[in-house]
SERO-4910 file (N, C-alpha, C, O; in steps of 0.05 Angstrom, whole numbers):
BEGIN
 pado doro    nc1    nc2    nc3   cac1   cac2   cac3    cc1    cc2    cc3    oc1    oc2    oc3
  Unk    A   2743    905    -38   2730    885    -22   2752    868     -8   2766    855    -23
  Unk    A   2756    868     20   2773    856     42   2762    816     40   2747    807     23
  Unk    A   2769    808     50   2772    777     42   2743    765     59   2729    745     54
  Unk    A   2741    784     77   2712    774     92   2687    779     83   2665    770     89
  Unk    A   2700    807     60   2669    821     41   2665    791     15   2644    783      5
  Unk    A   2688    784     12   2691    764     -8   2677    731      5   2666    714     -8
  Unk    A   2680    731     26   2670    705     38   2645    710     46   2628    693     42
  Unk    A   2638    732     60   2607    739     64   2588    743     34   2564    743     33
  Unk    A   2604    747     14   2591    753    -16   2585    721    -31   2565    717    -44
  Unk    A   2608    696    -28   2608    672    -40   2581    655    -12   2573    632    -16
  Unk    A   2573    671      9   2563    651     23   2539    665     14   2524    645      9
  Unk    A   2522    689      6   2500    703      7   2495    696    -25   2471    689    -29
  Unk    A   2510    697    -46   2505    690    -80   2492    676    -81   2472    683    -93
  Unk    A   2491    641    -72   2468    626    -70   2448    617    -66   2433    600    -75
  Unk    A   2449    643    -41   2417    643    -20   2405    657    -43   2393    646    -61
  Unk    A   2409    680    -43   2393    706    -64   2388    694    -86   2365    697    -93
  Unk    A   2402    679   -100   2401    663   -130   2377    646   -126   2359    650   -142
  Unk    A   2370    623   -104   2358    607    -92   2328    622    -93   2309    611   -105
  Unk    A   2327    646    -80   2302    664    -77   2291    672   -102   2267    673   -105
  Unk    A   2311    681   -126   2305    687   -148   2296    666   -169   2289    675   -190
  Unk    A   2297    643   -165   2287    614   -185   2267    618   -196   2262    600   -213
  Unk    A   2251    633   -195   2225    639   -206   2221    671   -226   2202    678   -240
  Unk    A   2247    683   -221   2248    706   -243   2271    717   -262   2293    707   -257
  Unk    A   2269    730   -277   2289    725   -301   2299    757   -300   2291    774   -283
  Unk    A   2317    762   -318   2331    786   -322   2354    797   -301   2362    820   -300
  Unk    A   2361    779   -288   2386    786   -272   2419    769   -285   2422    752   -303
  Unk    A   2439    783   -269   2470    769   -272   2469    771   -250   2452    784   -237
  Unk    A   2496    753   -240   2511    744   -223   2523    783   -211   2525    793   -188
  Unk    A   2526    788   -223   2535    829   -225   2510    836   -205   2513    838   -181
  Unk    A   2491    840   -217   2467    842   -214   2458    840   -185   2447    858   -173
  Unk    A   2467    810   -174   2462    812   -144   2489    814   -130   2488    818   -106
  Unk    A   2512    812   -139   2536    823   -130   2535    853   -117   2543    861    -95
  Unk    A   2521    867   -136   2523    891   -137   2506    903   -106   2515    913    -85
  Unk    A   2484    898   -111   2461    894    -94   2471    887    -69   2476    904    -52
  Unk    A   2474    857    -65   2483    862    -42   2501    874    -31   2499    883     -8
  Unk    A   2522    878    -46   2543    904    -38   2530    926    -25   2536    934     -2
  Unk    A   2508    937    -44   2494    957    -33   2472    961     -8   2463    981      5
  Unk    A   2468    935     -6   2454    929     31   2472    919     41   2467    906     62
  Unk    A   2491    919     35   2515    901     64   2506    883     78   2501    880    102
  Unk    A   2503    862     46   2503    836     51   2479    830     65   2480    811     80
  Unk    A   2449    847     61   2431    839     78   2412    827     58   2405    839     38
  Unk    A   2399    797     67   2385    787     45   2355    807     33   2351    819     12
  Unk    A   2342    801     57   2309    820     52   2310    839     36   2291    843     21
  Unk    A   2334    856     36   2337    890     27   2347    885     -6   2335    893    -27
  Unk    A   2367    874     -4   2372    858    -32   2355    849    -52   2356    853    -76
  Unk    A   2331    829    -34   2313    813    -53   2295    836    -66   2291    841    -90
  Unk    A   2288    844    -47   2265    870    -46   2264    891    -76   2248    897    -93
  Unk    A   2301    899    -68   2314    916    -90   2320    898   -120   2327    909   -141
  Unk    A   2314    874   -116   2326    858   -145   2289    848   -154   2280    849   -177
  Unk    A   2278    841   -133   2253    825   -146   2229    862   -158   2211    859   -174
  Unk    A   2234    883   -149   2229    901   -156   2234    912   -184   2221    927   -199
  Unk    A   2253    900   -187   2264    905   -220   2273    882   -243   2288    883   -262
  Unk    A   2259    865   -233   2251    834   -241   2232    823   -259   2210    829   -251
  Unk    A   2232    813   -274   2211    796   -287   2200    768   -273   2218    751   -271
  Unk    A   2176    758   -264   2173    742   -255   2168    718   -274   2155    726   -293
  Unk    A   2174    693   -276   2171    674   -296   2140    660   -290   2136    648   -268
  Unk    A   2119    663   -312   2098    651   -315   2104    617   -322   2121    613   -339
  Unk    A   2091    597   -311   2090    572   -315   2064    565   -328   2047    553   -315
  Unk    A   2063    567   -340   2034    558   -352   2027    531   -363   2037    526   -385
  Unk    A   2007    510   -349   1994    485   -346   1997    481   -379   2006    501   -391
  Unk    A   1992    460   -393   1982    445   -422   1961    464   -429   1957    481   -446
  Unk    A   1947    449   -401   1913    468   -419   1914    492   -426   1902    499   -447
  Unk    A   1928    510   -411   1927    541   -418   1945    544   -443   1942    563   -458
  Unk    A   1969    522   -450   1983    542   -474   1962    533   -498   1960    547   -518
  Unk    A   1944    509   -494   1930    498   -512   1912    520   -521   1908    523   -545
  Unk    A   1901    537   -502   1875    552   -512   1889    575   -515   1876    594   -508
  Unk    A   1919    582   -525   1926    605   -532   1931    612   -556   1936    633   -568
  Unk    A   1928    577   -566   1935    577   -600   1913    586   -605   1907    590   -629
***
């Protein structure tokens, strides 16, 4: 990776991370990798990571209440 793959990779890590706040089972590798593999394109990236993602459930009081 040339110094501009490295500055285009430290400016894109945040965005993608940002989009992902809501799902679990990734590393920092994880979307490194990825974007490597779309050349640095967000949509194609997310697509390929939220595809193989866990999404995080939030669940209100009331609902964990009636699970006991």
């Amino acid at each position: 990776m040339n110094s501009e793959d490295e500055e285009k990779m430290d400016e894109m890590l945040p965005l993608v991370k940002a989009e992902l706040k809501d799902y679990t089972g990734y590393t920092d590798k994880d979307i490194t990798d990825s974007l490597w593999n779309n050349y640095f394109e967000l949509e194609p990236t997310l697509k390929e990571l939220k595809s193989e993602l866990l999404i995080i459930t939030i669940k209100c009081p009331d609902q964990l209440t009636n699970m006991v």
